[in-house]
N, C-alpha and C positions, 0 to 999 in steps of 0.2 A: 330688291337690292339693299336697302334700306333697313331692312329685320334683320339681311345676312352682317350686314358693318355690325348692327348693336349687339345682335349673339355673338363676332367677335368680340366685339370691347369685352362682352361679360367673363366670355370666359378668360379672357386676359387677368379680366380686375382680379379673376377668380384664381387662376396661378398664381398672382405675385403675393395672393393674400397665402395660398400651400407654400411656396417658394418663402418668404420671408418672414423670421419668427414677430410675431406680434407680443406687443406690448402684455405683459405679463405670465408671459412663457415660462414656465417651470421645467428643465430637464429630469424633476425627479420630483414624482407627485405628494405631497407631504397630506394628505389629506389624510382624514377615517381617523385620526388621532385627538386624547385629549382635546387639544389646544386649538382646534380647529377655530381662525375667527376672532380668536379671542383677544380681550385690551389686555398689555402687560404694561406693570407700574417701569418705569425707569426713576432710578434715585441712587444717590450716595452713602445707603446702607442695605440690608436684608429684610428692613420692614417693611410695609404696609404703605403705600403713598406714594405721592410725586405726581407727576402724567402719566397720561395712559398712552400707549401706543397700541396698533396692530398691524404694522407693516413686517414684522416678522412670521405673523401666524395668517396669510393672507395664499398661499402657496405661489409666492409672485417671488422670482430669486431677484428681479430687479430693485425694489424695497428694501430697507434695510433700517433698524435700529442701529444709531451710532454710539456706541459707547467710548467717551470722549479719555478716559484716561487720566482725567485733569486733574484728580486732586490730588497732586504730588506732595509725598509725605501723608496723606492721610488713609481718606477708606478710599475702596474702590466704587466704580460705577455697577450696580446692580440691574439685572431685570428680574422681578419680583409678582409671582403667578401666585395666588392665594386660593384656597378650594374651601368651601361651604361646609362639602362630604367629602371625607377621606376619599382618594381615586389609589388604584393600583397600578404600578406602571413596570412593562418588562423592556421598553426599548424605547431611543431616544433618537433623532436624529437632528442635525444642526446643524445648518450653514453658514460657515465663518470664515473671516479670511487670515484669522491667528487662531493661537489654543484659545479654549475659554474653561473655565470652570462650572461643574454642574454638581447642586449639592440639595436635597430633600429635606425639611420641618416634619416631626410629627405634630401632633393636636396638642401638646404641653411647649411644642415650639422649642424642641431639640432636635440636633440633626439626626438622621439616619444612617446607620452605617449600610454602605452597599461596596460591596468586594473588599471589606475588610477597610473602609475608609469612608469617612463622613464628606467628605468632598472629592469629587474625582474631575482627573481636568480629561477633556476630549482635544487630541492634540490637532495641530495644524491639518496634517495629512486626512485624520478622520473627520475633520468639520468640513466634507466635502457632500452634503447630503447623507452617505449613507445610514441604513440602520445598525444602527448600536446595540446590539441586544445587553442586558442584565439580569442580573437573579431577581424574581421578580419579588418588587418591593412593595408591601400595603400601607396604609394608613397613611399618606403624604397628606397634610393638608397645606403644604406652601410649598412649590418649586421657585431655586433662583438660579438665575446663570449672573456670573461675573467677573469679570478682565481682573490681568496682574494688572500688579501698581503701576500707575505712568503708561501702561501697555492698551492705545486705543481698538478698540475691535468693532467691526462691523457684523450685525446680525444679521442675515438676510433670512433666515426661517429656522424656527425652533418648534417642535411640536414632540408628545412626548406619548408612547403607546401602550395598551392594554394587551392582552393574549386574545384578539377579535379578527383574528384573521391574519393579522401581518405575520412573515418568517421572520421568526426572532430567534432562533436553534442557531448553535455553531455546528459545523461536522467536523469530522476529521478526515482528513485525505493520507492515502497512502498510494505509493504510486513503486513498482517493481518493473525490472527489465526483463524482457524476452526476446527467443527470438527473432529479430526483426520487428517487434514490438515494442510497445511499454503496455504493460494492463495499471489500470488506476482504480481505487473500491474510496468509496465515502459513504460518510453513516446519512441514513436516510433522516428527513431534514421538517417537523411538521409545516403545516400547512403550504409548504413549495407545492406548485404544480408545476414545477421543473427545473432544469440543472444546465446553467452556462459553464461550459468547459473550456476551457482557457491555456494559451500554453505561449512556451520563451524557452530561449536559448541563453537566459542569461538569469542568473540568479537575483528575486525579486521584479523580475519583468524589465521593460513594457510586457503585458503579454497578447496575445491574439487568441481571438475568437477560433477552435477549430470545433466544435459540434457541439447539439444542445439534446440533454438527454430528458426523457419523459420524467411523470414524478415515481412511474414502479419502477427506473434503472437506478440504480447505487454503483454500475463500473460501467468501464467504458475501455477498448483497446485501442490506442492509438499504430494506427500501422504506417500513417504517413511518416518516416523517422527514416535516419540514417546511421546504424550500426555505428556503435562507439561513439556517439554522439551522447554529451548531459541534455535533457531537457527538464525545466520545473513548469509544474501543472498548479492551475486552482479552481477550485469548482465552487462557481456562486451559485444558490438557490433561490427562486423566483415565484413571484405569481401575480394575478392581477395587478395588485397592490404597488407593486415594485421587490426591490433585489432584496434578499438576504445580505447575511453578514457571508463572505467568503471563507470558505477555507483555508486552513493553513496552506504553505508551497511545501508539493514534496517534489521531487524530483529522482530521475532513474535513464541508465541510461543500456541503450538498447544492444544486443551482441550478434554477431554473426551465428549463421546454424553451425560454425565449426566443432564447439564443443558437445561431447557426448559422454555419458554416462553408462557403460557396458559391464556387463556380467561376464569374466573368464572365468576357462578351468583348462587345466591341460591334456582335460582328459573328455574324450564326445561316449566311452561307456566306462562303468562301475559294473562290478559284482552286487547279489544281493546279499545284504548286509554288508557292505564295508563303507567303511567313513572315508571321507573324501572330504575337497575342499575346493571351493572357488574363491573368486574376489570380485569385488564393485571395486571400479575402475575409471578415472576422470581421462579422457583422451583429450586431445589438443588443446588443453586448458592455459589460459594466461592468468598468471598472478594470482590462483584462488586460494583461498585460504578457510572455507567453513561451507561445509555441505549440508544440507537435510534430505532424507531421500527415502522412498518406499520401495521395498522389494516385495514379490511375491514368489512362491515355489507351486510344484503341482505336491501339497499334504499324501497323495496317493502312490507316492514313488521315493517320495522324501522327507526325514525327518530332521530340522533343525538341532543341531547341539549344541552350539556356541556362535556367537559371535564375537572376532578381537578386534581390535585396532592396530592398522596396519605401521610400521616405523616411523615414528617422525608425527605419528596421527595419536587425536585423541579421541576415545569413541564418549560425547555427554549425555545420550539419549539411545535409550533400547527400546523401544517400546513398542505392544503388540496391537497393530492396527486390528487382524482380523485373524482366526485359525492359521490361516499361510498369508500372513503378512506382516513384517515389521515396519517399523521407522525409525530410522536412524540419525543421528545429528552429529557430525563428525566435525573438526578441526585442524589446521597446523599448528603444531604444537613450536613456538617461534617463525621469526620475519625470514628464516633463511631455509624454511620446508614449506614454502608456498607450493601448488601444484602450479607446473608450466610444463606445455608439452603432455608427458605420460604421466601418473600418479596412483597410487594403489589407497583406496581410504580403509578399506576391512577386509578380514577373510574372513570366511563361513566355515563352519563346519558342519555336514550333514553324513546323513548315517540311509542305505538306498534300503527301501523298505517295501518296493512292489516293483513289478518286472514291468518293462516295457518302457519306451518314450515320457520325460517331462522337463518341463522348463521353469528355471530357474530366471525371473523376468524385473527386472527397474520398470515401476510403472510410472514413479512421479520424481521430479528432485527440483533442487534451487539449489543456486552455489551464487558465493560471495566473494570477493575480493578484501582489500584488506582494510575495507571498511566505506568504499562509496558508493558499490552498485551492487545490486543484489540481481541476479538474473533466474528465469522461471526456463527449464529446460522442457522442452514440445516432447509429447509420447513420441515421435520422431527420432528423437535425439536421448533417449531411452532405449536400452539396448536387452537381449535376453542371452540364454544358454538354453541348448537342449542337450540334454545327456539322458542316453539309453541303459538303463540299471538290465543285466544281461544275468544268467540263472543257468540249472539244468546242468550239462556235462560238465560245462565250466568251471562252477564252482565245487569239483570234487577234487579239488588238489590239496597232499598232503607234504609234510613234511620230506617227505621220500624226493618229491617232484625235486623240492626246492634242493637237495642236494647233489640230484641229479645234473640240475642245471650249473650249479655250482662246479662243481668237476669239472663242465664244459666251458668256463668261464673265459670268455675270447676264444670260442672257438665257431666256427660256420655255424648258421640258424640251421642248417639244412641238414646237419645231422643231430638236430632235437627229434622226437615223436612228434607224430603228427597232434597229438592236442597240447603239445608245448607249442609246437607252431601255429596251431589255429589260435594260440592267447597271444603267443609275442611276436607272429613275423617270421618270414624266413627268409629275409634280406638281411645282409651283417653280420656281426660277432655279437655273443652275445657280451653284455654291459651289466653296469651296475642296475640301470634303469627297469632292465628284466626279470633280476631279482627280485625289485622292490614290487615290483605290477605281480609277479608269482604269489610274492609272500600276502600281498593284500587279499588275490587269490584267495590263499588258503585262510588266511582270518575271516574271510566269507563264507565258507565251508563249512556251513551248520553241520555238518557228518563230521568235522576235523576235533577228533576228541584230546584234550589238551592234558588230560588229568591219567 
């Protein structure tokens, strides 16, 4: 009974030691740097001297170098690192409870310019541990950090990094709506062995943890969202060591699957040889205003001849993905030919050049609004056309036909010939519409001699 009490007390004493942070608790481990350890001078200028301290390079956030501020009207309080051998350094990190200033000596004991400034201050917000990354700077043989005038600041860890491991890379984020989605892409990050993804409903955060991605992913789809909703994203980089520098915020915000992208034509056949025309077509669109889009055709039935830009649109971008594929970039052309609802962005015009079935297909598209969400459209929501290019008795209509019909012009289909009615119908009067399907007819009529 006796062993049972004492194996309890241990594992007690042994909890409260997991359970309560111990004296020199670091939330963000500053080690593997320069400064590890090391004495820094504290004094009232940039030289050489004073005390030595190393409660800032100790990785203890509890310690700290006090810089008093005190000498009002004159210099400020310094802490002053000197090097033997030039050291290289690509990133910094510092914990303070103000801005401070951070500024590199070379060996003739001139500063270094780094981002285009011989002194750069690290603001409040960033002297929160993280790492700093810079362009990486050689030949330092003195580092100093030091407070504005009258402005006292606390040091609690300063240490300063080489390219040995730590993520010192920025990426960039981009972040697009889809969907019921957002997809998010960032440039891959050296030495991460992985990617915190982070998200808000509010521009520059708080943000929340929603998933960590390995170090071969670069995107991520966020599908937990609510349509019409803004979210901004940011993705930190990580590894043993500790965190990278984060990404920018981008943000995107997600759409219902109502909107679609469709291929019309008024017509499901064509003659061989005659030129015809469809349209890409934005269906129950709100507010858009700039599309990008791939179409494909079947090359074997159809030959592309033009493409315009439909009224109110501006076609910026023609360009040929693949034998039977284009890409297009299209526009409103002003705030008052937004698409909402139905919308027409181009006509085509194609010329039928083999018999039988083919389609006319939207493989891929993005559409935009008028400058805050960019949405990714699902093959889903991508639309095609099939039209039947038809040949043989049909296309032997001449001249003669078309006059024929004309004399009959409003009169019963039923008394056309039978291969007037097997092309137009024999329900109704005939129209202007009869005419014009005749005459296309006969401009298909390779036998129809013109001369």
């Amino acid at each position: 009974m006796k062993a049972s009490k004492k194996y309890l007390a241990f594992l007690a004493f042994m909890l409260i030691l997991l359970v309560v942070p111990q004296k020199g608790y670091a939330a963000v481990d500053y080690r593997g740097g320069i400064l590890d350890g090391a004495s820094l001078y504290l004094n009232s200028s940039e030289n050489v001297g004073g005390s030595l301290f190393n409660e800032a390079t100790d990785n203890n956030e509890e310690t700290k170098i006090a810089m008093t501020g005190r000498n009002v009207g004159g210099d400020r309080d310094h802490i002053v690192k000197p090097f033997t051998e030039p050291v290289t350094v690509s990133a910094i990190r510092v914990k303070a409870n103000k801005s401070i200033n951070v500024g590199f000596y070379d060996k003739n004991g001139r500063y270094i310019t780094v981002n285009g400034k011989t002194l750069n201050k690290i603001s409040a917000e960033e002297a929160d541990g993280r790492l700093i990354p810079i362009p990486q700077t050689k030949g330092i043989y003195k580092a100093i950090l030091f407070n504005d005038l009258s402005v006292p600041v606390d040091i609690y860890e300063f240490n300063l990094y080489n390219d040995n491991g730590y993520v010192t890379e920025e990426s960039e984020l981009t972040a697009s709506g889809a969907v019921n989605s957002v997809n998010l892409k960032w440039d891959p990050v050296k030495n991460a062995t992985g990617y915190t993804i982070e998200r808000s409903k509010t521009h520059g955060g708080p943000y929340e943890k929603i998933a960590t991605a390995s170090v071969t992913e670069t995107t991520y789809t966020d599908l937990n969202v609510v349509n019409g909703t803004t979210y901004y994203y940011i993705v930190t980089p990580f590894n043993s060591l500790g965190n990278g520098p984060r990404t920018n915020e981008a943000s995107a915000t997600p759409q219902a699957s109502g909107v679609t992208l469709d291929i019309e034509s008024a017509k499901d056949k064509v003659f061989l040889n005659e030129t015809f025309t469809v349209q890409a077509v934005l269906n129950n669109a709100t507010n858009i205003y700039a599309e990008d889009f791939n179409v494909k055709y079947d090359k074997t039935r159809f030959q592309l001849v033009k493409v315009e830009a439909a009224d109110r649109m501006g076609l910026f971008h023609n360009g040929t993905v693949a034998d039977d594929t284009v890409r297009l970039i299209t526009a409103s052309l002003g705030k008052d030919y937004g698409i909402n609802g139905k919308g027409t962005l181009v006509h085509f015009t194609f010329k039928a050049i083999g018999l039988g079935k083919g389609k006319i297909d939207a493989t891929k598209g993005k559409i935009a609004d008028n400058g805050t969400t960019e949405v990714t459209l699902t093959e889903e929501n991508c639309g095609e056309k099939e039209i039947e290019v038809i040949g043989g008795e049909l296309t032997n209509f001449t001249l003669k036909h078309l006059g024929f019909l004309g004399f009959n012009y409003t009169e019963d289909k039923n008394k056309l010939t039978d291969e007037l009615k097997n092309l137009l119908g024999s329900t109704g009067n005939v129209a202007d519409v009869d005419l014009v399907q005749l005459t296309n007819a006969i401009l298909a009529n390779p036998n129809y001699d013109f001369n």
